[in-house]
Backbone as numpy.savetxt, mean C-alpha at the origin, in Angstrom:
# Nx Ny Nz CAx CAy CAz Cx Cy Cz
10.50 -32.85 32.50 9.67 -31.65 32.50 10.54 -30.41 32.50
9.93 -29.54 31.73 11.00 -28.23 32.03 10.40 -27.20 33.22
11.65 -26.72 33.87 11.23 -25.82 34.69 10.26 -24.77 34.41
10.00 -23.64 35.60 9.40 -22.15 34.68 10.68 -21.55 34.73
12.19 -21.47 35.22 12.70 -20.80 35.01 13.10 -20.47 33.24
13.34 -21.50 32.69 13.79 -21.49 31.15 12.69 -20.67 30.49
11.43 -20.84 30.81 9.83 -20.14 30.52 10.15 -18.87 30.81
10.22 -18.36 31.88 10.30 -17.19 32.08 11.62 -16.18 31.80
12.44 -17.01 31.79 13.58 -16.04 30.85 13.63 -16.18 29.48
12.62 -16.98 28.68 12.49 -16.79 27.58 11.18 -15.81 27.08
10.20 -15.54 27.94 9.58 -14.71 28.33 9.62 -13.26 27.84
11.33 -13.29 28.87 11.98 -12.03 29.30 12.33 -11.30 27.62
13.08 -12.43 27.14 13.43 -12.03 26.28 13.16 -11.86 24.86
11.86 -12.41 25.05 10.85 -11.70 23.91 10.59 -10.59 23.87
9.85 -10.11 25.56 9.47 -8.40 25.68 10.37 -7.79 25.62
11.60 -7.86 25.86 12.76 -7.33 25.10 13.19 -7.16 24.12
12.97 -7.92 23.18 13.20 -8.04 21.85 12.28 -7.22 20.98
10.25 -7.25 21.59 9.32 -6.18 21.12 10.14 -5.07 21.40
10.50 -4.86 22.44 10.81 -3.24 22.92 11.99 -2.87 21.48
12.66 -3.76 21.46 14.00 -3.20 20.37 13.66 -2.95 19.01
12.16 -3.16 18.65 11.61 -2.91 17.78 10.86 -1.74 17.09
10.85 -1.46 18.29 10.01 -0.09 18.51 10.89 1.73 18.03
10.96 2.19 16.93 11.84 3.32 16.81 10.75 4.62 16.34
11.63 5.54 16.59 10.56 6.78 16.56 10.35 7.02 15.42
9.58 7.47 14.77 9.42 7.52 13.09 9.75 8.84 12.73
10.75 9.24 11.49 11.68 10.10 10.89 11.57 9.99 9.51
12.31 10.95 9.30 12.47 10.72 8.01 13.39 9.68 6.88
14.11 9.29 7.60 14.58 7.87 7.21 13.92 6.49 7.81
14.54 5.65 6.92 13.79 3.93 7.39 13.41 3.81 8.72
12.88 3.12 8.91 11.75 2.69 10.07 11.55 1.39 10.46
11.40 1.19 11.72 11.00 -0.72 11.57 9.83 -0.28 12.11
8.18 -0.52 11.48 7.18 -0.33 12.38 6.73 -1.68 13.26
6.72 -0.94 14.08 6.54 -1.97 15.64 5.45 -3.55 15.14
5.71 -4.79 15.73 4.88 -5.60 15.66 5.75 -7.00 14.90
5.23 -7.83 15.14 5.84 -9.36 15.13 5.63 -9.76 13.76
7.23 -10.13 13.27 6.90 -10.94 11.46 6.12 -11.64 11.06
5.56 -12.56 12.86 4.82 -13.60 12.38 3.73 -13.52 11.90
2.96 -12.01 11.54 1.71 -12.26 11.02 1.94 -11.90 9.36
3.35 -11.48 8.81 3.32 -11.92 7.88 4.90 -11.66 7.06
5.80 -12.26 6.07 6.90 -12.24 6.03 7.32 -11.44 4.92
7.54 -10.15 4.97 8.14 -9.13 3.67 9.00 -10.06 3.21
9.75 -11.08 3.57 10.59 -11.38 2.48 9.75 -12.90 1.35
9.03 -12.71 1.54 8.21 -13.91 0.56 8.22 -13.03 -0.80
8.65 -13.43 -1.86 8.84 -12.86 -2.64 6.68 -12.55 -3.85
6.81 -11.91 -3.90 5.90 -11.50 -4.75 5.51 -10.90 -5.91
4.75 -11.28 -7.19 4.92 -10.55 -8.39 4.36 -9.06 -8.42
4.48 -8.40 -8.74 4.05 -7.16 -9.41 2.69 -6.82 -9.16
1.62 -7.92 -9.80 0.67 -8.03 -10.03 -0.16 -8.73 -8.82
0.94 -9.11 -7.89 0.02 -9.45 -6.16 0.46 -8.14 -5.54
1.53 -7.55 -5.61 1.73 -6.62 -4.75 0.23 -5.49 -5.62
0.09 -5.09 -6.74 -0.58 -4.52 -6.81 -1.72 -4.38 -6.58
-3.03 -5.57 -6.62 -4.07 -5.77 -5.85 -3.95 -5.95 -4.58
-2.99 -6.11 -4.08 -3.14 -6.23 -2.25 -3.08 -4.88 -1.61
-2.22 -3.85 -2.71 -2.17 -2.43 -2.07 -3.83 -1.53 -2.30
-4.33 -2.07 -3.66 -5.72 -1.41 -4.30 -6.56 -2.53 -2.91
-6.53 -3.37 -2.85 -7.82 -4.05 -1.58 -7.39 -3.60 -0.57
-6.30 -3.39 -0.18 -5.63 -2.85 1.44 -6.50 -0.98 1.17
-6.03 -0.15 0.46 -6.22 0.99 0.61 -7.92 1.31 -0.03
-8.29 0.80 -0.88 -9.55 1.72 -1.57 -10.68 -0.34 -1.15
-10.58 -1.01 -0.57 -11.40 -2.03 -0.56 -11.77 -2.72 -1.52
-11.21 -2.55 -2.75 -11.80 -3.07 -3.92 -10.36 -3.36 -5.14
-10.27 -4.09 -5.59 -9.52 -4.70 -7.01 -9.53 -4.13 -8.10
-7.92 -3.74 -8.04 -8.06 -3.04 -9.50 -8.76 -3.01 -10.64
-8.83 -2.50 -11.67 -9.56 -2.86 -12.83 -8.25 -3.68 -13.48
-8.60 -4.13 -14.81 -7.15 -4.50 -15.23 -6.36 -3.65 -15.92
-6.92 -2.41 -16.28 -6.12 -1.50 -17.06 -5.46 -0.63 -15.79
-6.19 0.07 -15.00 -5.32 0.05 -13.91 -4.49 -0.84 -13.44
-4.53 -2.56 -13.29 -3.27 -3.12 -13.08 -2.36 -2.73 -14.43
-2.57 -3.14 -15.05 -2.03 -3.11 -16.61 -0.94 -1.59 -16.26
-1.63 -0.68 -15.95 -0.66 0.93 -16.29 0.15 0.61 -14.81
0.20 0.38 -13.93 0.71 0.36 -12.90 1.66 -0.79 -12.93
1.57 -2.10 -13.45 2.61 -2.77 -14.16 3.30 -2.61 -14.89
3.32 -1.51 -15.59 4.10 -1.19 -16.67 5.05 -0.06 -16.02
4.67 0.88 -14.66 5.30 1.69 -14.30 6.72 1.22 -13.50
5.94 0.31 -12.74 6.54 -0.69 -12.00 8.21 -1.12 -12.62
7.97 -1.81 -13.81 8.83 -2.30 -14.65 9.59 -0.93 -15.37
9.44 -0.24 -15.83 9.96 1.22 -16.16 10.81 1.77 -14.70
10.30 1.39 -13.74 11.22 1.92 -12.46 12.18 0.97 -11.88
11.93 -0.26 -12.50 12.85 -1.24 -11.82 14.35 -1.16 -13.00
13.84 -1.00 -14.26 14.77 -0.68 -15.64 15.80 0.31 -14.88
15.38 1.38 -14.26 16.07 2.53 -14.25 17.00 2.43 -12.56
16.37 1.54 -11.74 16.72 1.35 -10.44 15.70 1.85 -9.28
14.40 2.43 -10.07 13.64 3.40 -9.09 12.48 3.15 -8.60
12.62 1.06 -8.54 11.12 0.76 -8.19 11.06 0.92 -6.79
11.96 1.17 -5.76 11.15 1.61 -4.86 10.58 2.82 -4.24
11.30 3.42 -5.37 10.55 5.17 -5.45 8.81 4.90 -5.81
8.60 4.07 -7.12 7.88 4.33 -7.48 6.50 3.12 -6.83
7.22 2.33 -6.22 6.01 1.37 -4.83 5.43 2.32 -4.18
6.76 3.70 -3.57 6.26 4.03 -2.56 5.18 5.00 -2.81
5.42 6.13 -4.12 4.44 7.00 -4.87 2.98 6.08 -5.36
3.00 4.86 -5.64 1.80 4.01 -6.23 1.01 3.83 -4.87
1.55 3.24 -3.51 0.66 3.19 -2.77 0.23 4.05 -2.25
0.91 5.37 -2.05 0.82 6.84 -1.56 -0.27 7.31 -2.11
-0.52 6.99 -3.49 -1.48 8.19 -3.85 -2.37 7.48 -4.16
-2.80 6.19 -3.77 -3.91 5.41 -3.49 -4.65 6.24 -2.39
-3.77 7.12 -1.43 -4.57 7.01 -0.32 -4.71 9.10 -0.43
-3.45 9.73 -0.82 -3.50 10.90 -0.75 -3.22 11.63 -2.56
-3.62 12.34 -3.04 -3.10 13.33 -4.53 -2.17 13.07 -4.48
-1.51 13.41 -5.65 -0.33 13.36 -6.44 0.17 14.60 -5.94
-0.53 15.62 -5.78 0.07 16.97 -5.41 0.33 16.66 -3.71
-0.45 16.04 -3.09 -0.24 16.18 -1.95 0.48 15.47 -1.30
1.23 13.97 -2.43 2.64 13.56 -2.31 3.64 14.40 -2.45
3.63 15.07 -3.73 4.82 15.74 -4.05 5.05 17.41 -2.97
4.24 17.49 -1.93 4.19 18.29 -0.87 5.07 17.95 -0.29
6.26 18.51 0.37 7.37 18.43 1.34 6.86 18.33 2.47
6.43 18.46 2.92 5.42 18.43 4.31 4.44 17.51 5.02
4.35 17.89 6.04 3.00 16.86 7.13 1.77 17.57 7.21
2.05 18.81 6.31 0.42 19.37 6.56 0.06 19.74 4.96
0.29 19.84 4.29 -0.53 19.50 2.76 -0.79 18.27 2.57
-2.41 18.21 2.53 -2.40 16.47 2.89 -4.28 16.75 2.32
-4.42 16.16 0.93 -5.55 15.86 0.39 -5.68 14.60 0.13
-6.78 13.94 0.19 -6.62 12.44 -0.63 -7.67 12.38 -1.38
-7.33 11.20 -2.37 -7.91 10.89 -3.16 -9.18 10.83 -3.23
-10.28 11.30 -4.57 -11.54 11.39 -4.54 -11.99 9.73 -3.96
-11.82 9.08 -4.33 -11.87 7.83 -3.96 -11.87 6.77 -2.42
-10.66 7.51 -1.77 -10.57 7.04 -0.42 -11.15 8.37 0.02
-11.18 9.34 -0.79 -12.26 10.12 0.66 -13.59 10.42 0.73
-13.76 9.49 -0.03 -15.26 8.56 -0.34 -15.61 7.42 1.02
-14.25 7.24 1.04 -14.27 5.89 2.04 -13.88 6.11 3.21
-13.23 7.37 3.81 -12.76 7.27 4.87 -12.06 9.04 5.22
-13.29 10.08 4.80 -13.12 11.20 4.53 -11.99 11.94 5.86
-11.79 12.83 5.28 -10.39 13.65 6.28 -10.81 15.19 5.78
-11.44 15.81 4.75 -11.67 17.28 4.08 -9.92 17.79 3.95
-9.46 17.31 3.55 -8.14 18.09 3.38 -7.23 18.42 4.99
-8.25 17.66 5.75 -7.26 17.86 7.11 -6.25 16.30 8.00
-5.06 17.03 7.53 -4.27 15.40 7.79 -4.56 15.22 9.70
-5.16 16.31 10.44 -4.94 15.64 12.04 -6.17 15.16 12.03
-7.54 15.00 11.50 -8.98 15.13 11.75 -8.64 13.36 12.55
-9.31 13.31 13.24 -9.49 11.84 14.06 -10.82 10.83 13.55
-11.67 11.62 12.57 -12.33 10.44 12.34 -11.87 9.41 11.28
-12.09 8.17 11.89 -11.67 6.75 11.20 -10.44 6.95 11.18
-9.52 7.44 12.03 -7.84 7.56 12.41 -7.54 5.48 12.51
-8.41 5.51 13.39 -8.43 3.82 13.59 -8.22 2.47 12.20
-9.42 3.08 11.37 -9.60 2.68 9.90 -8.55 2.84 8.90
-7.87 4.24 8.99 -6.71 4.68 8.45 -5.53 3.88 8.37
-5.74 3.51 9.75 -4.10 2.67 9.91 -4.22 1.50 9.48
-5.40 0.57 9.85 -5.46 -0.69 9.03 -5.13 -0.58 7.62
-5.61 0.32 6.92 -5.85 0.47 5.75 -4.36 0.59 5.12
-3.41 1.42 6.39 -2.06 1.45 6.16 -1.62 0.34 6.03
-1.34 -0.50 6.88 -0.83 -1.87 7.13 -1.54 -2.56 6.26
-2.66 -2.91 5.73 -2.93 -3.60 4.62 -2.23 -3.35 3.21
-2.40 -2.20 2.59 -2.20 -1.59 1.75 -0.55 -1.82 1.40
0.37 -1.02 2.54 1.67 -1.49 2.66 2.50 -2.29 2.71
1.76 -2.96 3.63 2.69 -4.47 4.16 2.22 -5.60 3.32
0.78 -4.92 2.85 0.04 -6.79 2.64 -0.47 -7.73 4.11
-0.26 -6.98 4.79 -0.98 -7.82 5.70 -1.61 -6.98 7.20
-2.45 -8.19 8.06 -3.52 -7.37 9.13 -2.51 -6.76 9.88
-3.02 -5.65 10.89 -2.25 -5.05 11.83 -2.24 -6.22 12.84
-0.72 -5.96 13.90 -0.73 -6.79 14.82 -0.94 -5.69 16.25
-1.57 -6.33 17.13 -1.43 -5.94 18.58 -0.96 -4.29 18.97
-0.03 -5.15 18.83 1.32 -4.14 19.15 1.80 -3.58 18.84
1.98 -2.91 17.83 2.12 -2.17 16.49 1.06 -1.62 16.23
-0.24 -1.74 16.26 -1.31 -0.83 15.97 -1.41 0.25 17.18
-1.64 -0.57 18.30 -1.83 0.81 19.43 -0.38 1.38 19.91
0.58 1.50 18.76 1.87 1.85 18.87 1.61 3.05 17.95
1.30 2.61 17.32 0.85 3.91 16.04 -0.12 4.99 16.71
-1.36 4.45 17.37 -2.32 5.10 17.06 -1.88 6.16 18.51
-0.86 5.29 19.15 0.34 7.00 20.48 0.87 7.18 20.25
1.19 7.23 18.87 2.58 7.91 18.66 2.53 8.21 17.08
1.69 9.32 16.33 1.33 9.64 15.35 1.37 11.25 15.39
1.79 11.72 13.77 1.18 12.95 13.77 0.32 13.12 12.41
-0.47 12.28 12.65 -1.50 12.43 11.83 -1.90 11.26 10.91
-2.33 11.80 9.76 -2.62 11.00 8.36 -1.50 10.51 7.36
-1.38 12.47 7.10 0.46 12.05 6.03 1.56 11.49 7.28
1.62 11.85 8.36 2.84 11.46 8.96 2.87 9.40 9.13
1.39 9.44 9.01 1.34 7.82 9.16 1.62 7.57 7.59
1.21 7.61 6.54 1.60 7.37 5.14 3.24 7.39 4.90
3.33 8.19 5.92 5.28 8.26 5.46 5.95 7.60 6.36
5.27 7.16 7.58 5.88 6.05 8.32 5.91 4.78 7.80
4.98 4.64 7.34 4.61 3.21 6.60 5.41 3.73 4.91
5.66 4.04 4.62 6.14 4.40 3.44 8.14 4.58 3.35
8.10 5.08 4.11 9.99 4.35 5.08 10.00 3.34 5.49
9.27 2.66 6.18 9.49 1.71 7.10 10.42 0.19 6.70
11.14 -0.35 7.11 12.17 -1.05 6.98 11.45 -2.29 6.04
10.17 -2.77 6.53 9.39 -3.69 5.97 8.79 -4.05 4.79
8.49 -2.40 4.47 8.03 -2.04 3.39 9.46 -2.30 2.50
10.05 -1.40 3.13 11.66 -1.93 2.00 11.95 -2.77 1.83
11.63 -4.29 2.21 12.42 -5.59 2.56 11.03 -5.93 1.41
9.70 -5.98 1.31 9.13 -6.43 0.47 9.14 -6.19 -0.10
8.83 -4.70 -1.06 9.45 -4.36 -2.51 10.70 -4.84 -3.09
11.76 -4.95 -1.89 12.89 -5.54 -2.89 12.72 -7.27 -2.68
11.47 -7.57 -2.24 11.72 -9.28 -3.00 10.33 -9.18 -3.88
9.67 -8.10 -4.57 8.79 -8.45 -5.40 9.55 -9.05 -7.17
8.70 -9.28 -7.87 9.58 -9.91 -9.02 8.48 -9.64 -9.80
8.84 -9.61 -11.60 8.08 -8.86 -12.09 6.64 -9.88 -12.53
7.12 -10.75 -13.58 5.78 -12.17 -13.19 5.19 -11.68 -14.61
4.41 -11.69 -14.87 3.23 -12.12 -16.05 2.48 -10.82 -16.13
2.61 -10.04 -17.71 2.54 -8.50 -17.35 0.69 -8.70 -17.74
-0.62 -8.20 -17.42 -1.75 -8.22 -16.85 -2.41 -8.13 -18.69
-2.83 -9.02 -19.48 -3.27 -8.76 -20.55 -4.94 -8.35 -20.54
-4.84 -7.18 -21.25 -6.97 -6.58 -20.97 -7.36 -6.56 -22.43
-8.61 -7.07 -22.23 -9.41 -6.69 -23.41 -10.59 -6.60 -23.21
-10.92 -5.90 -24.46 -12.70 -5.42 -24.41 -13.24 -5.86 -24.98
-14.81 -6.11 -24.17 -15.53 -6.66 -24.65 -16.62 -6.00 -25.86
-16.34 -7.10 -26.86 -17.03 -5.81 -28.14 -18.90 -6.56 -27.87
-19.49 -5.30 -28.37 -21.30 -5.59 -28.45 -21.57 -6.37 -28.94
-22.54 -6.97 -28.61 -22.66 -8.44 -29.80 -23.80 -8.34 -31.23
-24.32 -6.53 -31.67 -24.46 -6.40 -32.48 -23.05 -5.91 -33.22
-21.91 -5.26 -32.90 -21.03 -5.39 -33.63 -20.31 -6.94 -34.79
-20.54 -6.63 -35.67 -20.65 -7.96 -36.48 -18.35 -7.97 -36.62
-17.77 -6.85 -36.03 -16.28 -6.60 -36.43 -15.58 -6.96 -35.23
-14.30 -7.07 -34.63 -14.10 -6.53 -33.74 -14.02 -5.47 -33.19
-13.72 -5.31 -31.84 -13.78 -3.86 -31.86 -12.54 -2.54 -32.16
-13.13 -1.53 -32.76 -11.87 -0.55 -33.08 -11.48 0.28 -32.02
-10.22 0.87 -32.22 -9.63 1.84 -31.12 -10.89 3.10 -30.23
-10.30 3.55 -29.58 -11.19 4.14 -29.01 -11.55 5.72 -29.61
-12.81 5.31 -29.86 -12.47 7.12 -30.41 -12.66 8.57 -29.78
-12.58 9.91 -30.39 -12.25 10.71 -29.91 -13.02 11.29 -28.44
-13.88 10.90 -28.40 -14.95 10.68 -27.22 -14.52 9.74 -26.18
-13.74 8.78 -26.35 -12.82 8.07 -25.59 -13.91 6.63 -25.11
-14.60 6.36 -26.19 -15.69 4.86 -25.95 -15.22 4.38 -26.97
-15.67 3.13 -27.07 -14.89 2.16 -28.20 -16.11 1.96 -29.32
-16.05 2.45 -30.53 -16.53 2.18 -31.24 -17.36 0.76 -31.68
-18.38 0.92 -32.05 -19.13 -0.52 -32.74 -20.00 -0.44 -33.85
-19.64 -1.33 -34.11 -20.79 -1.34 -35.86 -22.02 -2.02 -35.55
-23.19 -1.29 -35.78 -24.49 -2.30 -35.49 -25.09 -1.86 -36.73
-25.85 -3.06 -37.06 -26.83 -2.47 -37.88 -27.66 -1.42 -37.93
């Protein structure tokens, strides 16, 4: 039988080990607080999982495929050049906030998207507290790919300055870095449209109205 001493100094040295986990969030890398075991950045992943897990993590719903499609293609254009994890971190970013209100230097220009603020409104104010709670899941889904843990969520939710300051924690964070660099590119997302079924042709490019043309009788 084993003692409790071996128990309890192994114990010890778990809550020790949480604690060493724990760093203040800056503007460089980050480890955000909470245990690998609920899920492992280094499992490698294609393109095309990281991309629906960030669109179901942040907006609740699955890309279209032309949205995967353009976002696969960016993906691969940034990895060519060395800059896919610039461009992970801008793709999941502005899932949740503008393009302008990424390219803001700051913690207080902070709009989001017509879309998530459909889902989880803020009016252009990054401290507002409603669905602060919702926010962060949405972080940790979106980012990591996986649920918040324990310990790490009510780590966040004392020690935040806000909306953008949580987007850029999770957007440094050591984890986030460790999974983008084992994503891989995989099978680029092929779309097509469906033509009318009085069209007797296939269907032609889209025209200047930006709908796809059809021939009916």
């Amino acid at each position: 039988m084993f003692s409790t001493k071996p128990r309890a100094l192994i114990s010890v040295c778990c809550s020790l080990l949480m604690l060493l986990l724990v760093v203040t969030p800056g503007s460089t890398p980050v480890t955000v607080p909470g245990s690998v075991a609920f899920a492992d950045p280094n499992i490698p992943r294609s393109y095309v999982e990281f991309i629906d897990g960030a669109y179901l993590g942040a907006l609740g719903r699955s890309p279209t495929c032309f949205e995967e499609q353009a976002e696969y293609d960016l993906l691969v254009s940034a990895a060519s050049n060395s800059a896919l994890l610039q461009e992970a971190q801008r793709f999941v970013s502005t899932l949740f906030e503008t393009q302008a209100s990424y390219n803001a230097g700051d913690l207080t220009t902070y709009c989001q998207t017509s879309e998530y603020e459909s889902r989880n409104p803020a009016f252009c104010d990054p401290n507002i507290g409603t669905g602060l709670a919702d926010f962060l899941t949405h972080n940790y889904r979106a980012y990591l790919l996986r649920e918040p843990d324990t310990d790490g969520f009510n780590w966040w939710m004392n020690n935040n300055n806000g909306r953008k300051h949580l987007l850029e924690a999770f957007r440094l964070s050591i984890e986030f870095d460790t999974l983008v660099g084992n994503l891989f590119a995989g099978s680029r997302p092929i779309c097509t449209i469906e033509c009318p079924e009085c069209d007797p042709d296939p269907c032609e490019g889209p025209n200047q109205g930006g709908k796809y043309s059809k021939l009916c009788p």
